[in-house]
N, C-alpha and C positions, 0 to 999 in steps of 0.2 A: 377369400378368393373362391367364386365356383369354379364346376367342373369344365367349361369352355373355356375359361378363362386357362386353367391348369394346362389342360390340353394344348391351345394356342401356344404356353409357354415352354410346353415339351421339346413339339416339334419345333417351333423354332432351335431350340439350343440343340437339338441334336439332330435335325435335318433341314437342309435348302430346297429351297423350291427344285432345283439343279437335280439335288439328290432324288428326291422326290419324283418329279418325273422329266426324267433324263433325256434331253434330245441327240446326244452323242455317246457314243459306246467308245472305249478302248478296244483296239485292232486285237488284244489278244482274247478278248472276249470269243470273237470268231473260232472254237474250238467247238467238238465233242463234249468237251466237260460242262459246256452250257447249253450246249443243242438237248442233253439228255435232261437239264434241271428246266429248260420250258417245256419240253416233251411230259416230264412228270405234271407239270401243272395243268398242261393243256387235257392228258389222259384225266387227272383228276377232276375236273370241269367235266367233262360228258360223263364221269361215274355220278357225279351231285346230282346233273339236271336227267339223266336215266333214273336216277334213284329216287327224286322228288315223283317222278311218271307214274312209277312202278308203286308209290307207296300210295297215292291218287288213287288208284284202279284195282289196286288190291291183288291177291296171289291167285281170284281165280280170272284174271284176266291175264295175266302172262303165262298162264298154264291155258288157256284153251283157244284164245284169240291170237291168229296169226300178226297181228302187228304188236299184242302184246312180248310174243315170244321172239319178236326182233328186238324192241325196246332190250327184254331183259338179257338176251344175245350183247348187245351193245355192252349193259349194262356190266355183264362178265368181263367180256372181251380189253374193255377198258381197267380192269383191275387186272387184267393181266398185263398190261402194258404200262402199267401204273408201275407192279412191282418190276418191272424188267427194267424202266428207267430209273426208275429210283436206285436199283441197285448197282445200273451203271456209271448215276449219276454221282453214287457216294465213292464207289470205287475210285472215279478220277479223281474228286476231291481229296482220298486220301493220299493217294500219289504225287499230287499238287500241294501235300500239306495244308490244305485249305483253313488251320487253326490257328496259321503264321499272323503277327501284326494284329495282336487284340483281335481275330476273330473265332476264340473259344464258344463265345454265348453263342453264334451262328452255326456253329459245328456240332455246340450239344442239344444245340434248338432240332437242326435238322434230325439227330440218332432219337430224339425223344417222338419227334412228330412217324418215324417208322417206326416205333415199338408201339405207337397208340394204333399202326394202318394195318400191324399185326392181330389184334387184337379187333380192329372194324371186320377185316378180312376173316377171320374165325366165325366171328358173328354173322354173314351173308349168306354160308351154306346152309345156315339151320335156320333161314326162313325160307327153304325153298317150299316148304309143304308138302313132301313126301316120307316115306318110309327112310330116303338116305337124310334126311335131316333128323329124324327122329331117333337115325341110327347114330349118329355124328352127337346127338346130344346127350344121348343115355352113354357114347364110351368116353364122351369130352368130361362131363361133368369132376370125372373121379380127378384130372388133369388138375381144372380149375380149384376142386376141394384142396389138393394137393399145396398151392399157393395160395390159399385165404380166399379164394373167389366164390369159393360155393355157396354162399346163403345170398347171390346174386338169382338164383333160380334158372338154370340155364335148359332145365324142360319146360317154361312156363313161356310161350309162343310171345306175351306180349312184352314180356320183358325184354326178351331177346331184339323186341321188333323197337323197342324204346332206345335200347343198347346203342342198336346198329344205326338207326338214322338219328339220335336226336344227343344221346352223349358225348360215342365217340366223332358223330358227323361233325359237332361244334365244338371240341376239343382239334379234332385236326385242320379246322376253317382257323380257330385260333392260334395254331402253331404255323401253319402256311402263312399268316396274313404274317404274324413277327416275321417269321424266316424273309418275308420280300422286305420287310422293312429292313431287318437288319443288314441287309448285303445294301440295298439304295443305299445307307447310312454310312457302313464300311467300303462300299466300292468290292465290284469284283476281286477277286483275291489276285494277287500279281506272278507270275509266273519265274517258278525260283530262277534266279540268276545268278554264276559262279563267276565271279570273279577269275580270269585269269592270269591277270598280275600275280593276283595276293596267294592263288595255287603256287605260280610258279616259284614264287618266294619263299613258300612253305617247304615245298619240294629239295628247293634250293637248300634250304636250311638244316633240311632233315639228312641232306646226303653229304654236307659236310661235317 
């Protein structure tokens, strides 16, 4: 069997066309708790295509070039709104229990794809090409020795610059692209429901 073939056979058994790309949503989708998981997406999309701009043109063109210094404007601006939904995006989820009904792997997919955006996000300050990057990577360094990372070379400008767009960039393309797949797959997560009978029953039971 080749790998098209494999592939064809994946998705089929574990995805429909339906699932795949969906023309109708469930009404409880309409929440906050999904307005912030496109919100992350959409912020991460103008950090890629800023990022791809910025690495084009080099550091002395968003340092001295006024549409440079908007691009990399954006560029920031978006990692901050990146971590601000993300983080309200997981909040809801854990309030929602979002790991109910077989979806662990989507749960631990998403905690891993933020501890890789941790580590993208470290990496960005210390190609700014100043003295505050140079100063971020002579106090970070001792950080990283501390957990096994140091002989990653975290004063050596191209390493860093390797790190940030080309590691963790296609390490976290690769956990985003799962994460959509596995909620298509699974269906948004369903919104707890309590039974009120089976309380009352309980209640019942417990007071006599």
């Amino acid at each position: 069997m080749n790998i098209d073939k494999f592939l064809q056979n994946t998705i089929k058994k574990h995805m429909t066309l339906e699932d795949l790309l969906p023309t109708q949503m469930p009404a409880y989708v309409n929440s906050f708790a999904y307005f912030f998981g496109t919100m992350t997406i959409s912020s991460l999309a103008v950090i890629f295509v800023t990022g791809v701009v910025l690495t084009i043109f080099g550091p002395d063109w968003w340092h001295f070039t006024a549409l440079g210094e908007f691009v990399n404007a954006m560029h920031f601006w978006s990692v901050e709104v990146f971590y601000l939904s993300v983080m309200l995006h997981m909040t809801f989820k854990f309030f929602k229990a979002a790991w109910r009904d077989g979806r662990a792997r989507t749960w631990m997919n998403g905690w891993a794809m933020f501890a890789v955006s941790i580590f993208s996000g470290i990496t960005g300050p210390l190609l700014q090409g100043n003295w505050d990057a140079q100063w971020n990577s002579q106090q970070g360094k001792d950080a990283f020795s501390a957990i096994g990372l140091g002989w990653l070379g975290w004063l050596n400008y191209t390493t860093v610059l390797t790190l940030h767009i080309v590691f963790f960039a296609a390490l976290i393309l690769i956990l985003v692209m799962a994460h959509i797949t596995f909620v298509c797959s699974e269906s948004p997560v369903r919104p707890i429901v309590i039974d009120k009978k089976k309380e009352t029953k309980n209640n019942t039971s417990q007071s006599s």
